[in-house]
C-alpha positions as CSV (number, residue, x, y, z in Angstrom):
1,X,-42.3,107.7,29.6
2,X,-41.8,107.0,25.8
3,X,-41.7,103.7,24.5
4,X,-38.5,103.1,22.4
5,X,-38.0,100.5,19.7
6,X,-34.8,98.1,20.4
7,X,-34.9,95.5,17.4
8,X,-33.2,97.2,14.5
9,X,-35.2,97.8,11.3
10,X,-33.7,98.4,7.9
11,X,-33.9,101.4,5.7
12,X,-37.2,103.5,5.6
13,X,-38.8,102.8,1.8
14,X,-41.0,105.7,2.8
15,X,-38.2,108.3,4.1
16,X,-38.5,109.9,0.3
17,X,-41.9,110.5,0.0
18,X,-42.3,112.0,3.7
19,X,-39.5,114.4,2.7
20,X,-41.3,115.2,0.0
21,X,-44.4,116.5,1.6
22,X,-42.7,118.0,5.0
23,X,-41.0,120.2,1.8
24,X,-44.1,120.8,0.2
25,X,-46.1,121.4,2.8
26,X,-43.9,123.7,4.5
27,X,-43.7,125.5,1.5
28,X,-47.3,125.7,0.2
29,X,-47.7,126.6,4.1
30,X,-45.8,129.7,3.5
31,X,-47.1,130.6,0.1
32,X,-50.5,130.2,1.5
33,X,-50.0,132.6,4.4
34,X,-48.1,135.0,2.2
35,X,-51.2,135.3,-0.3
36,X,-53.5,134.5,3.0
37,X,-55.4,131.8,1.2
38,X,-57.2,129.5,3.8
39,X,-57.2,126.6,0.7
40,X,-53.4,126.6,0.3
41,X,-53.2,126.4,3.9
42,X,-55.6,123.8,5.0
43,X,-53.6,121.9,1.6
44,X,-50.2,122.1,3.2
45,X,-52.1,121.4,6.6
46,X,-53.2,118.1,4.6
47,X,-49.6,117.1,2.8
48,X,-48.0,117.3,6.5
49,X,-50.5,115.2,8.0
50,X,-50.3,112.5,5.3
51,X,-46.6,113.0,6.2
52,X,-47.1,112.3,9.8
53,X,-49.2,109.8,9.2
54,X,-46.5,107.5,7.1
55,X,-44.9,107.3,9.8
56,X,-47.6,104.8,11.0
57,X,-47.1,102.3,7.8
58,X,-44.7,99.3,8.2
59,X,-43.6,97.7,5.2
60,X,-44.2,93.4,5.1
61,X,-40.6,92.0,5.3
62,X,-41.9,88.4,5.2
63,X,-38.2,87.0,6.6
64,X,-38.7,89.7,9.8
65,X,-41.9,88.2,10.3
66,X,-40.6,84.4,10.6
67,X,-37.7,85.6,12.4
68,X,-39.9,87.3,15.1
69,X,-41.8,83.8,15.3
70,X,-39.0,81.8,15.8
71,X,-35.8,83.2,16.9
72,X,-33.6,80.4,15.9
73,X,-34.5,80.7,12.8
74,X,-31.3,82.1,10.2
């Protein structure tokens, strides 16, 4: 059903910044729909989305790349 990864990858250079805006989002989401402002809303909308969509972005680990093309290779 879902597709699972089984190579290990290393540490996530982007875990910070998605943090970052699931936080900020979540809370301009709130403040938005405390003051009901449709702009802070459809912004915290936008921060989780870019959020979501790092999720997507690999980093270039030119020695992963050579050791997927050869696996004999150190």
């Amino acid at each position: 059903m879902f597709a699972t990864r089984r190579r290990r990858s290393g540490p996530d250079p982007f875990l910070r910044v998605k943090l970052v805006t699931l936080i900020l989002g979540g809370v301009l989401g709130l403040v938005g729909m405390r003051v009901e402002s449709r702009l802070l809303v459809s912004a915290a909308i936008g921060l989780v989305l870019v959020g979501f969509f790092l999720r997507f972005v690999r980093r270039h680990d030119a020695e992963a790349d050579i050791r997927e093309q050869d696996p004999r290779a150190p």
